[in-house]
N, C-alpha and C positions, 0 to 999 in steps of 0.2 A: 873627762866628765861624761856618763851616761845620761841620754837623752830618755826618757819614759814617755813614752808617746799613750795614750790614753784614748781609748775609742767612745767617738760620737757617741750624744744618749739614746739618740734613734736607735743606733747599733747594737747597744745595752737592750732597750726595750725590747727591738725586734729579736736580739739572742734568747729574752726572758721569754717570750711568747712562744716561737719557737721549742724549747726543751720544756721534757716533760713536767718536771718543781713548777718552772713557772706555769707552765697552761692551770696544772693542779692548784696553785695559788690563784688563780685568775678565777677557777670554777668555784671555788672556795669565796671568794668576794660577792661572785655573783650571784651564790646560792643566796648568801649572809643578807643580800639586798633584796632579792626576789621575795624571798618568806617575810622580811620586815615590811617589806612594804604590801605584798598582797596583803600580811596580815590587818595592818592600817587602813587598807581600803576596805575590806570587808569591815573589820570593827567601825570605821565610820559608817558604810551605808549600814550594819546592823541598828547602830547609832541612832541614824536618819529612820529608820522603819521604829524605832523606840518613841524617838519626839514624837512621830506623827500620831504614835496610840495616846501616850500622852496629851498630846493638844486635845485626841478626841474624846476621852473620856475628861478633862477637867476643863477645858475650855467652851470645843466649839458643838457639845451636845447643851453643854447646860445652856450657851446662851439663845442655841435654837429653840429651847424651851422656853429660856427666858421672852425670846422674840415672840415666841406661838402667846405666851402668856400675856403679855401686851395687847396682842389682836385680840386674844379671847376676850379679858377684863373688858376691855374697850366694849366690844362689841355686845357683851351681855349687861354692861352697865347703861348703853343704848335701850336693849331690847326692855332693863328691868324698869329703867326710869319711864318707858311708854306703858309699860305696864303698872307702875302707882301711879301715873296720870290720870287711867284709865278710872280707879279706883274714888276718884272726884274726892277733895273737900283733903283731909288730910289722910296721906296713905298708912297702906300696912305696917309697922316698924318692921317686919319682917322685910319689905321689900326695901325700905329704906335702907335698913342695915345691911340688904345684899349689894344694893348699888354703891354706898359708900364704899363696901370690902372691895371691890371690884373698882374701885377709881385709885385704893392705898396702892392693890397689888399693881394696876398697873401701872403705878406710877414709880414701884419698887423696881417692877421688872425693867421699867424704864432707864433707870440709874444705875442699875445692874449692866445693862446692855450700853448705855456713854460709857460704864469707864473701860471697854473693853474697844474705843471706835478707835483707834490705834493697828489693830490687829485686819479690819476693815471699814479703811478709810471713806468707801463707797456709798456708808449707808449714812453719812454727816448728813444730807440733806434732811433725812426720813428725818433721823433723829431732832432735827432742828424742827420741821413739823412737828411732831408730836410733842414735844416738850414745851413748844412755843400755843400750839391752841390746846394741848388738852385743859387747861386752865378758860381759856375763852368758851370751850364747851361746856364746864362743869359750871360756871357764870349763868350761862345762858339755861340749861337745865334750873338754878337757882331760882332764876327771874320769872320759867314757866311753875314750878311747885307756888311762889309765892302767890302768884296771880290764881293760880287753882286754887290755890286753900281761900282764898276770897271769891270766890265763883266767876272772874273775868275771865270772856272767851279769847279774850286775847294768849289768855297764856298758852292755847294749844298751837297758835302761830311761832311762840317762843321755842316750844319743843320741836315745832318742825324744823326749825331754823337750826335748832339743836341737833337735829339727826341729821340734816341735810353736811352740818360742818363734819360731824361724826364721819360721813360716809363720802363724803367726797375727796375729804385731805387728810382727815386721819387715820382712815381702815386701810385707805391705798398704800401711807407712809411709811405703817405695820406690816400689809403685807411685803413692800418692797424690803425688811427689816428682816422677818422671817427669810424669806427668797434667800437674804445674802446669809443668814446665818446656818442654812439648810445648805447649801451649797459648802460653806465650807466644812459640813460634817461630810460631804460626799468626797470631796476634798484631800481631806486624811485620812476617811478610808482607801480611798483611791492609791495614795502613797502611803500606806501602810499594809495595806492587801496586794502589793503587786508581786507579781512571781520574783525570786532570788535569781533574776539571770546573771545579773552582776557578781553577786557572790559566785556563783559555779562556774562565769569567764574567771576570776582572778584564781579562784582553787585549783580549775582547769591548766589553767598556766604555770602556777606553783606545778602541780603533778608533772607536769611535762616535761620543766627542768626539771626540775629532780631526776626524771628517767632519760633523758638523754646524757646527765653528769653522771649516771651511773653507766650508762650505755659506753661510755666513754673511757672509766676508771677501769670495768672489766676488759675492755680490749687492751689496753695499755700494761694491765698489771697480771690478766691471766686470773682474777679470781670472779667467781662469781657475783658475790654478795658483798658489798661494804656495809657492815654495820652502822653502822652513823646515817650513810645515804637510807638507809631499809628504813631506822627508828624516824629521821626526817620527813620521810615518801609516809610512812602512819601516823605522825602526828599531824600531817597536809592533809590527811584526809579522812582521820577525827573531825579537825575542824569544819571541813568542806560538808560532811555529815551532818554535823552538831545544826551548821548553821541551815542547811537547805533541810534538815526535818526540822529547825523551831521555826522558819520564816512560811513550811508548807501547813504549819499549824495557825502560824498567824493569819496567812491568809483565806484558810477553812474557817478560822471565828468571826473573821472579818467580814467572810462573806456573809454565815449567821448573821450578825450584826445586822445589818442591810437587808436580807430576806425577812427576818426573823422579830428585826425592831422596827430600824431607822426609816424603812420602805410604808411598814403599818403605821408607825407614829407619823408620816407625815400625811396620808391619804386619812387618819383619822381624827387627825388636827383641822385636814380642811375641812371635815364633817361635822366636825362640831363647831367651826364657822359659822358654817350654812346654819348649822341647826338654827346658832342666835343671830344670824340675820334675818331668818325668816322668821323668829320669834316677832323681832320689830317689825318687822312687814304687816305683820299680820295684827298686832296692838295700833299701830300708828294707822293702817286702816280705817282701825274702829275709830280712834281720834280726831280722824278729819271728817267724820259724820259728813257722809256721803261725798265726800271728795275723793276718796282716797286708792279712784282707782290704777293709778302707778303704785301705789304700794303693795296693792294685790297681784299686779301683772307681775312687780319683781318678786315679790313672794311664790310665784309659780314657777316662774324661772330659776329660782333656788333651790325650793323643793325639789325639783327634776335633778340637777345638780348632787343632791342632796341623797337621793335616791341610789345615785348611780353610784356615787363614792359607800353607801353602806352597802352597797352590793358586793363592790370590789375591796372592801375591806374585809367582809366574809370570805372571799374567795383567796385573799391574801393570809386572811389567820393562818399561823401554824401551831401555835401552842392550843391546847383547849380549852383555858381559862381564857384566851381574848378571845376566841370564836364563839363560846358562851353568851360571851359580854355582847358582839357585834349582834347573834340571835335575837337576843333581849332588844338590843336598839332597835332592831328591825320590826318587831313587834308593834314597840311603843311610838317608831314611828307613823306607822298604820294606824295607831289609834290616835295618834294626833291628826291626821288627814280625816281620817274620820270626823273625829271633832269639827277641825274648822269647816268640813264641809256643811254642819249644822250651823254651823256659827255664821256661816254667808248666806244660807237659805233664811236665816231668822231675820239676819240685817237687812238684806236684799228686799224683805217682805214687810220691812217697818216695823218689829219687833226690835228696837235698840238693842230693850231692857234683856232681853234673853237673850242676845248675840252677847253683850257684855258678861251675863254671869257666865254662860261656858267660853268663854274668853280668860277670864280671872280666877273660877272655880278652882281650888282643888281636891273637889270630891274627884270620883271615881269618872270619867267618859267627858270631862273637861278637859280643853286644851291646856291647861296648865298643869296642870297634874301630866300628863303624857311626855309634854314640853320637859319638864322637870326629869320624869325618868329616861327618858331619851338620851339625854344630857347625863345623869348619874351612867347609865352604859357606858357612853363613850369613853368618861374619864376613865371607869376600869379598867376599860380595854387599853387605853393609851398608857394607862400606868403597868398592864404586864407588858406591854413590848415595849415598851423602857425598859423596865427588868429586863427584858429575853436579852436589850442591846448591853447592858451594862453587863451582864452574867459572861456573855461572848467575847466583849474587850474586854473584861478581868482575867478570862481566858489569854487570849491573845498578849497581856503584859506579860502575865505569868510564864510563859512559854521563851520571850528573848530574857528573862532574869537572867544576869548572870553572864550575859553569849558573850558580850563583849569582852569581858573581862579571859574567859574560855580563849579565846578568839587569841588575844592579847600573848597567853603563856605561851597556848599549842606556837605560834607561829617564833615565837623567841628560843621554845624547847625546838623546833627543826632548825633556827640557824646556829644552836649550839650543836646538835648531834650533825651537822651537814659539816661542820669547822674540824668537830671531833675527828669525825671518819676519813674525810682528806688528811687530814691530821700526822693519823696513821700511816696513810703513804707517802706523803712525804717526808716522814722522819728516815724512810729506808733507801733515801738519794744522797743521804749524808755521807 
C-alpha cells in the first residue's frame, strides 16, 4: 500500500506566493480590492460633500432666514406698535395692519424654525422663550392700545412693560436663534467647501498600485505595457480628475456663497436690526414724555452700531444691484439722523406737538418716511445676496450631479480591466 504523504497548507501557500501564477493571482486580488474600495471612499466623501450642499441650500439657509425673520417681525412689530401709540386715540390702520403682519410672520417663522429643533438641539431654550411670551407681549401691547384709545395714561406704562419684555427675553432669544442657525449655514459650507484631499490620498494610492503591479508584470514577463493594467491606471485617473475638477468647483461656488451672499446677508440682517431697534428708541422716547432718557442713550448706541454695519456692507457689496441698494440706505440713513436730530431739538425745547409730527410724518424730511426707505434698501439688498448665495450653491449642486455615480463605474471598469490584463498572463503558465 502507497502512503501519499500531502504537504502542509502553509507549504501550499508559501509555494503559491512564491511562483509567478500565484504572486499574479495575488496582484490580481489586490488590484480588484484597492479600486473597489478607493472607489467607495471617494463616492462616499463625494457623498458627504453632496449632503452638505444639500442641508445648505434646503435646510440650514432657509431657517437662518427663517431665524433672521423672527427677530426682525419682533422687533419691528415693537418699533410699529410705539409708533401707533404715538399716534393717540385710535391708530393708523395702516400701522395696525403692519404690526399684526409682523406678529402672523413671526409667529410662522417661529413654527417653521420648532419643527426643525431636532437638527439643533441647542436653541430649545430660545425657542421656549419666544413661544412661551410672545403671546404675554402681544397681551400686554393689547392692554396698552385699549387704555390709549380711552385717553388713560396708564397705557404708556403697559407699553413700556411691553418693550421692556420685548427686549429683554425675547430679541435676546432670537438672536441666540439666529446665532445657532447662522452657524450652521457656516457649517456646511465649511464641509462642503473643503479642498478634495481625501479624494487625491485614495486616487493617489489607487495610481500607485497600479504602477508598481505593472512595474512588476513588466520585469517578470519582459513586455512593456499590459493592457488591462494601462485601461485600469486611465480609468484611476478619469476618476481622480472628474472628482478633484467637480469638488475644485464646488469649493470656488462655495466660496462665492460666503463672500458674495452668506457674509452680506448676515452683516445686513444685523442692520436692519439696528435700524428697528432704533426705530423704537426713538418712538418710545417720545412716549415717555420726558422720561425717556435711556431710550435715547440706547438709541445712539445703535445708531453708531448701525452706521458701522452700513458702512461695512458697502464695502462688502460685490454684485451692483446690492451695492446700489447699500448707497440708497446710506442716504436715507442720513436723512433719518437728520430728522431726529430736529425731532430732539423741538422735544428738548417743549414743542411735544412738533417732535411728534416729524416723528410720525411721512412726508418728505420726516423720520418716518426715511425710517421707511432705509428699511425698503436693506430688504433689497439682502434679497440680491440671497440670490448671489442661492445662484453659487445651484452652482456648486450642479457640478458633483452625477460624480458619484461616475465614481462608482470608473472604479468597477479598472477592477475588470486590472482582472483582464493579469488575466492574460496568467493563461500563458498553463
Amino acid at each position: 500500500m502507497t502512503t501519499v504523504v500531502t504537504a502542509p497548507t502553509s507549504h501550499r501557500v508559501t509555494g503559491l506566493v512564491k511562483s509567478t501564477p500565484g504572486r499574479l493571482s495575488l496582484i490580481a486580488l489586490l488590484l480588484v480590492a484597492v479600486s473597489l474600495l478607493v472607489g467607495a471612499l471617494t463616492g462616499l466623501s463625494v457623498q458627504t460633500r453632496s449632503a452638505a450642499l444639500e442641508e445648505l441650500a434646503t435646510r440650514s439657509e432657509p431657517l437662518s432666514f427663517a431665524a433672521q425673520e423672527v427677530y426682525r417681525s419682533m422687533a419691528d412689530a415693537d418699533a410699529t406698535a410705539a409708533a401707533a401709540f404715538l399716534s393717540g386715540g385710535v391708530e393708523s390702520p395702516q400701522l395696525r395692519s403692519r404690526y399684526e403682519a409682523d406678529i402672523a410672520k413671526a409667529a410662522a417663522a417661529l413654527s417653521t424654525a420648532t419643527g426643525e429643533i431636532t437638527r439643533s438641539p441647542e436653541v430649545g431654550s430660545a425657542l421656549t422663550t419666544l413661544s412661551g411670551q410672545l403671546p404675554v407681549y402681544t397681551g400686554l401691547v393689547e392692554t396698552a392700545r385699549t387704555h390709549n384709545r380711552q385717553g388713560n395714561p396708564v397705557g404708556a406704562a403697559y407699553l413700556r412693560e411691553a418693550s421692556g419684555l420685548m427686549r429683554a427675553q425675547l430679541l435676546p432669544a432670537a438672536q441666540d436663534l439666529y446665532r445657532a442657525e447662522t452657524a450652521n449655514v457656516v457649517r456646511d459650507q465649511d464641509s462642503a467647501g473643503g479642498g478634495p484631499w481625501s479624494e487625491l490620498l485614495l486616487g493617489l494610492v489607487a495610481l500607485g498600485t497600479l504602477g508598481l503591479a505593472q512595474l512588476y508584470v513588466t520585469r517578470r514577463t519582459n513586455r512593456v505595457f499590459n493592457i488591462g493594467l494601462v485601461v485600469a491606471t486611465g480609468l484611476t485617473l478619469v476618476s481622480l480628475l472628474w472628482v478633484s475638477i467637480a469638488s475644485i468647483v464646488v469649493a470656488s461656488t462655495v466660496s462665492d456663497s460666503r463672500v458674495n451672499g452668506s457674509s452680506q446677508v448676515d452683516v445686513l440682517a444685523r442692520a436692519r436690526i439696528d435700524t428697528l431697534t432704533a426705530r423704537g428708541d426713538e418712538t418710545l422716547t417720545l412716549v415717555a414724555r420726558g422720561s425717556g432718557a435711556a431710550y435715547e442713550k440706547r438709541y445712539g448706541d445703535v445708531v453708531k452700531e448701525l452706521g458701522d454695519l452700513i458702512a461695512r456692507g458697502k464695502s462688502l457689496a460685490t454684485e451692483p444691484a446690492v451695492r446700489d441698494a447699500v448707497t440708497s440706505a446710506e442716504r436715507n440713513f442720513q436723512a433719518w439722523q437728520d430728522a431726529h436730530k430736529r425731532i430732539r431739538a423741538a422735544d428738548d425745547s417743549g414743542d411735544y406737538t412738533t417732535a411728534l409730527a416729524l416723528a410720525i410724518s411721512n412726508d418728505q424730511g420726516g423720520a418716518a418716511a426715511a425710517f421707511d426707505n432705509l428699511d425698503r434698501d436693506l430688504v433689497t439688498a439682502i434679497t440680491q445676496a440671497r440670490t448671489a448665495f442661492t445662484g453659487s450653491v445651484a452652482t456648486a449642486r450642479g457640478a458633483l450631479t452625477g460624480t458619484v455615480a461616475v465614481v462608482a463605474l470608473l472604479a468597477l471598469g479598472a477592477a475588470v480591466a486590472s482582472v483582464m490584463g493579469l488575466w492574460q498572463r496568467l493563461k500563458e503558465y498553463r
